[in-house]
C-alpha positions in Angstrom: 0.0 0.0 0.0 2.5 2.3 0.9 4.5 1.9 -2.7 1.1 2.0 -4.5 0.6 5.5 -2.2 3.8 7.4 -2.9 4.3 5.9 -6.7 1.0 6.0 -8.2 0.7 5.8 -11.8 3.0 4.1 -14.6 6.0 6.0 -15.2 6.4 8.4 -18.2 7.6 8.3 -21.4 11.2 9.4 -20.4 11.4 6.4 -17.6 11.5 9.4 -14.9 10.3 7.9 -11.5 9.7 11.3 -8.8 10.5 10.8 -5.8 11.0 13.0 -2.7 13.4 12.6 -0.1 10.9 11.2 2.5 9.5 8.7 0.0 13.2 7.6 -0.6 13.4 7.1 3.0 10.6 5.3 3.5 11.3 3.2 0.5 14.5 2.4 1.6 16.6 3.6 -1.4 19.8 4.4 -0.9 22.1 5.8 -4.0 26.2 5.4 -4.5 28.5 6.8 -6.9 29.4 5.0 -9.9 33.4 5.3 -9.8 36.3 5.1 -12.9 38.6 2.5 -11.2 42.1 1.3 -12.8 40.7 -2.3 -13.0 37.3 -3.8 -13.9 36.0 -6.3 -11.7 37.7 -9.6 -10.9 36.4 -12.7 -12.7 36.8 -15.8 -10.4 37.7 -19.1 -12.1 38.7 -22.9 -10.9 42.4 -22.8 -11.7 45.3 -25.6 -11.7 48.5 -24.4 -10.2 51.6 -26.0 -12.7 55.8 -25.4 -13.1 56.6 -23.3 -15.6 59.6 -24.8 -17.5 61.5 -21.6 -16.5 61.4 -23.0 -13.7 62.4 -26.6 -13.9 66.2 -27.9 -14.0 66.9 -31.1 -14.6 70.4 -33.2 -13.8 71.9 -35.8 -15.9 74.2 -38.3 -16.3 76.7 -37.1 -19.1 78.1 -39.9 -19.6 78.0 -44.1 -18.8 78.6 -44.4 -15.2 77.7 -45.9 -11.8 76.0 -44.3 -9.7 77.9 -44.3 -6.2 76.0 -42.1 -3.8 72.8 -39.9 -3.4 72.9 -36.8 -1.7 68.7 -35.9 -1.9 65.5 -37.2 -2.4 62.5 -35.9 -3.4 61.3 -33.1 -1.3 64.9 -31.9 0.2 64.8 -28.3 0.0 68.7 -27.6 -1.5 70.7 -24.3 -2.1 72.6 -23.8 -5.7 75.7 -25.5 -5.6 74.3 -28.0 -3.7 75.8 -31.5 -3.8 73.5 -34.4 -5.7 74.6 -37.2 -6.9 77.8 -38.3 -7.1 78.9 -40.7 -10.3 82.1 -42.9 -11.4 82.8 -42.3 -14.7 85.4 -44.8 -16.4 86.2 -42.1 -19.1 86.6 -39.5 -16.2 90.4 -40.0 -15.4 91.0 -40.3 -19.1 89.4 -36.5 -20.0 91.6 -35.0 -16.9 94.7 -36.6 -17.8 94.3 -35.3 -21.4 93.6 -31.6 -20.3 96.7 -31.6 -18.4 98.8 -32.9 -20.7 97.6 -30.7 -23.6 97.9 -27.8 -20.6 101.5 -28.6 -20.3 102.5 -28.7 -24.4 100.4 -25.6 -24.4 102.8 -23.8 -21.9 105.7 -25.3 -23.3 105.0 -24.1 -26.8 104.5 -20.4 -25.3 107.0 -20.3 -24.1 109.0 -21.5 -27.0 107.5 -18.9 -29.1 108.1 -15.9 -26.9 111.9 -17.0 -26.8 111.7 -17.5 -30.5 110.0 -13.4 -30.6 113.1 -12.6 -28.9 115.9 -14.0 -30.9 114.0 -12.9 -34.1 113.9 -9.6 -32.9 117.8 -9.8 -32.1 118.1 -11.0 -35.3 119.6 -14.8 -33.9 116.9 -16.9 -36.2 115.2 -16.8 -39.5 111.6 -15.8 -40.2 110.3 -19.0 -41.3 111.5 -20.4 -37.3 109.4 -17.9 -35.7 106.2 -18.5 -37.8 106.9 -22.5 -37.4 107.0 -21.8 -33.7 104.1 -19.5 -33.6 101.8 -21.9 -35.4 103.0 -24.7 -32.6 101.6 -22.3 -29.7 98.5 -22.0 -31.6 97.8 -25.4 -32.4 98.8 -26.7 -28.6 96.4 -24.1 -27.6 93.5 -25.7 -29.5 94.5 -29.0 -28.3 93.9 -28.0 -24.8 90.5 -26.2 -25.6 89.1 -29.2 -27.1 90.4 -31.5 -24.4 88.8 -29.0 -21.6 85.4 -29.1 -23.8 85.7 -33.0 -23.9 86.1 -33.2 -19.9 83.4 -30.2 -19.9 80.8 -33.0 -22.0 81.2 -35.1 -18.8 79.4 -32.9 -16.2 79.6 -29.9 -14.3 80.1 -30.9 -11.2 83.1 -31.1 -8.6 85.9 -33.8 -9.9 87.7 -36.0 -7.9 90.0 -38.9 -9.4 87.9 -41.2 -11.9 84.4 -40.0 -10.0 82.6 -36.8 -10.1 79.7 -34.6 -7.8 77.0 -33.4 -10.3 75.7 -30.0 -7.8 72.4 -28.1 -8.2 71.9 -25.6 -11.0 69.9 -23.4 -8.9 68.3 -23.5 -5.4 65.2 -25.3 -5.4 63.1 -28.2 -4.2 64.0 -31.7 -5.4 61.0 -32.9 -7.2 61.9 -36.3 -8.7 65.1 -38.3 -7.8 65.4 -41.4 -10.5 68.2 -42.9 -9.3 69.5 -45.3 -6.7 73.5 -45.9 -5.4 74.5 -48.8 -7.2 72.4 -48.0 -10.8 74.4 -48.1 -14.1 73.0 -44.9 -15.9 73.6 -44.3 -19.6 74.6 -40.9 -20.8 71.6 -38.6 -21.0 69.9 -40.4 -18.4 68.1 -37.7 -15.7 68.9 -38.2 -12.8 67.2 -35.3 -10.3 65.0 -32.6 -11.3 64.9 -29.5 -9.3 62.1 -26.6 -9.2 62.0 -23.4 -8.0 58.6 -23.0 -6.0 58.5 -19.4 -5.8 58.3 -19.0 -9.3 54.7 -21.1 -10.5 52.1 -20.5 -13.1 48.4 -20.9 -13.5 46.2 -23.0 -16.2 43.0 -21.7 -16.4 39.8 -23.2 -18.6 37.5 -20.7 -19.6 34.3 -20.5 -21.7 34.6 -19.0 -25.5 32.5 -16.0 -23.9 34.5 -16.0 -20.7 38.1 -15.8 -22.9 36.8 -12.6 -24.6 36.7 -10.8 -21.5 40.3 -11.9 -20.2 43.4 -10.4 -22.2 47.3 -10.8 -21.6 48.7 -8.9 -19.0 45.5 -8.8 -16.9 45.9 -9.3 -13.3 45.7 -12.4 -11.2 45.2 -13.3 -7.9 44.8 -16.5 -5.9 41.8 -16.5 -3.4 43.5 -17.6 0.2 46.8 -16.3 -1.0 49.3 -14.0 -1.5 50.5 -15.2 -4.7 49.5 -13.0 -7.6 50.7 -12.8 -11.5 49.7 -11.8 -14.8 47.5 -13.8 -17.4 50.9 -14.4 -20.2 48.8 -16.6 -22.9 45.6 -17.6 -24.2 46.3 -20.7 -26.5 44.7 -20.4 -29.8 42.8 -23.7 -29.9 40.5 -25.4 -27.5 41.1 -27.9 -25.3 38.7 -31.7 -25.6 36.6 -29.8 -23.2 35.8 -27.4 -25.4 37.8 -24.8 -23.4 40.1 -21.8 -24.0 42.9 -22.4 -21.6 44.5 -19.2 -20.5 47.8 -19.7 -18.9 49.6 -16.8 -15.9 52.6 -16.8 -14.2 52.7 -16.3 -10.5 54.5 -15.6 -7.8 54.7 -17.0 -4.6 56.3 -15.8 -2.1 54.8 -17.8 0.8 55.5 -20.7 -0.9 51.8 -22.1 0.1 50.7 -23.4 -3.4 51.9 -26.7 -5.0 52.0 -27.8 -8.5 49.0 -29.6 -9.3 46.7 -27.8 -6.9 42.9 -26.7 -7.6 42.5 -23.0 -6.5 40.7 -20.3 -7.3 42.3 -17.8 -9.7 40.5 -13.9 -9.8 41.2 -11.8 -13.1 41.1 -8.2 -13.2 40.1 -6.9 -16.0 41.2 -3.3 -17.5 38.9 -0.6 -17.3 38.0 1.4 -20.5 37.9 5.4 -20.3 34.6 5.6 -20.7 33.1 2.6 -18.6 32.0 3.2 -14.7 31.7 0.7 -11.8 28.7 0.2 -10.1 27.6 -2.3 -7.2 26.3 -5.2 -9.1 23.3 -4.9 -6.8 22.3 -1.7 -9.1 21.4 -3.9 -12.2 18.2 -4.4 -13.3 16.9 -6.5 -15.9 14.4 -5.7 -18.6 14.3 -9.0 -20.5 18.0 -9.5 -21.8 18.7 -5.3 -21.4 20.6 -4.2 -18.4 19.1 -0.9 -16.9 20.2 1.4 -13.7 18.5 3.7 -11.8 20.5 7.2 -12.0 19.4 10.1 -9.2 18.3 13.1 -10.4 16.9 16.4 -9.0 13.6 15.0 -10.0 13.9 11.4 -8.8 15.3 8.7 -10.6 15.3 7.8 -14.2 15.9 4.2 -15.7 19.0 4.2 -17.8 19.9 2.1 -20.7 23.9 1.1 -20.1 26.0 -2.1 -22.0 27.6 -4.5 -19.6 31.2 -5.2 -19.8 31.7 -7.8 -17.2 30.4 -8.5 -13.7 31.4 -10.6 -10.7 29.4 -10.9 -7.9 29.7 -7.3 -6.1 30.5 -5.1 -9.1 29.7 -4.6 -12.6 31.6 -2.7 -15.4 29.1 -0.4 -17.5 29.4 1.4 -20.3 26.3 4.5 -20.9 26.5 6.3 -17.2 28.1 10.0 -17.0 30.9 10.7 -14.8 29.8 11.6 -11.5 26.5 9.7 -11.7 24.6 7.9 -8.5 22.7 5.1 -8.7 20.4 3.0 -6.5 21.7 -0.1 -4.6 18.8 -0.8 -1.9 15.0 -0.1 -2.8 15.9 -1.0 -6.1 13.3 -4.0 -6.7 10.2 -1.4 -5.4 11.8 1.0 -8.7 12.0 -1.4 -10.7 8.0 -2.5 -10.0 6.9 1.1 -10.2 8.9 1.7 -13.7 7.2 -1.9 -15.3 3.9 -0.9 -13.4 3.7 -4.2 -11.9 
């Protein structure tokens, strides 16, 4: 009775519902600002946490050898430089002995050619010595590159005798840890993988409607979580499901997400120049038309605006003026007395 009392009659042609500030109040209507923000409202979406292969080192065997101790196993927290597992290598003795013989014939024949600089420059020996010479140095220091790269090719690790330490990469968490003390391993084989937690990424599954309203370089968040990231890829094709999966990095700094977890991932979208947040209680529907109810001097008037994406307390609009208000309580009895129901 009291709605039919202050609001009688259909509203008129220009959708302008008077209103005085006691019929407000007793209404219930309360107004707020719609605001330009730097972001549009988060979109929430079931996410999959995963390693980027940035961050992912893996450890092999460069060579045959026997596997003659393990330092880790999976899980072991480990600082770069770290030991890991520490190999014999038949060929091992072999590659060091090479490097420092081709080391000593390398000195030798330096030092043969600066004597030989010397005496040609006193005028003691004949051009042709000195190039013969010089060509010696050159070709003993070759030989002791290639013997250093051939003892390189065996690992990078620390050597001792005919077995050697391979040591981590980078600092990390030992994910996987193939092998065992007492394993023959061929060369190539991986023996340890590391990962650096702090550094994850995000796969997300959207909708073909959902993936036009995510972009790169949106923002992401993690609900229950300080990690946060950017949205770096949405891969061209779609999955089996049907699904555009859009992929972010993230950092975590508490390091309280793990690869292969479900969470919930938030996107922020960017706001246009033009478009306004409102509370997404200030919607109203008129069939598949989104309308709000801006205040004016003369009460409120139902306004036509295009919605640019929602989440569940705010909505990005497109067709509001800067500076406008709009209902966000009381707006159901507006919306009755505008559709005369």
């Amino acid at each position: 009775m009291l709605l039919l009392t202050l609001l009688a009659g259909p509203a008129g042609a220009a959708d302008v519902l008077p209103l005085t500030a006691a019929q407000k109040k007793n209404l219930g209507i309360a107004t707020a600002a719609a605001a330009a923000q730097d972001a549009g409202p988060a979109l929430s979406f079931p996410a999959r946490v995963t390693l980027p292969p940035a961050s992912v080192r893996v450890v092999a065997a460069a060579g045959d050898a026997l596997v003659t101790q393990l330092h880790v196993q999976a899980g072991d927290t480990v600082k770069r430089g770290a030991p890991l597992v520490t190999l014999s290598m038949p060929g091992l003795a072999d590659a060091q002995n090479a490097v420092t013989q081709a080391r000593l014939r390398a000195q030798l024949a330096d030092a043969n050619a600066e004597r030989d600089d010397k005496l040609f420059a006193e005028g003691l020996i004949a051009e042709s010595r000195l190039r013969a010479t010089r060509s010696e140095a050159q070709s003993a220091r070759a030989s002791l590159a290639a013997a250093q790269t051939a003892l390189a090719m065996l690992g990078t690790g620390k050597v001792s005798g005919g077995s050697i330490t391979l040591t981590a990469p980078i600092a990390g968490v030992v994910t996987e840890s193939a092998a065992e003390p007492g394993q023959r391993v061929d060369a190539g084989m991986a023996l340890v993988k590391l990962a650096d937690l702090s550094k994850l990424a995000l796969e997300i599954p959207l909708s073909t409607t959902q993936a036009r309203q995510v972009a790169v370089g949106q923002a992401v968040t993690v609900a229950d979580s300080s990690a946060s990231g950017r949205v770096t890829a949405l891969l061209p094709q779609l999955s089996a499901s049907q699904s555009v999966l859009a992929r972010a990095s993230l950092a975590d700094p508490q390091r309280l997400l793990r690869p292969g977890q479900s969470v919930q991932a938030a996107i922020a979208g960017t706001q246009s120049a033009r478009s306004l947040t409102v509370p997404a209680a200030a919607l109203v529907w008129k069939i598949d038309v989104p309308y709000v109810f801006v205040e004016t001097a003369q009460g409120f008037v139902a306004t036509q605006v295009q919605l640019v994406r929602q989440n569940a307390s705010q909505a990005e609009v497109d067709g509001l003026a800067a500076g406008s208000r709009v209902a966000v309580k009381g707006v159901a009895a507006l919306k009755a007395q505008w559709l005369g129901e």
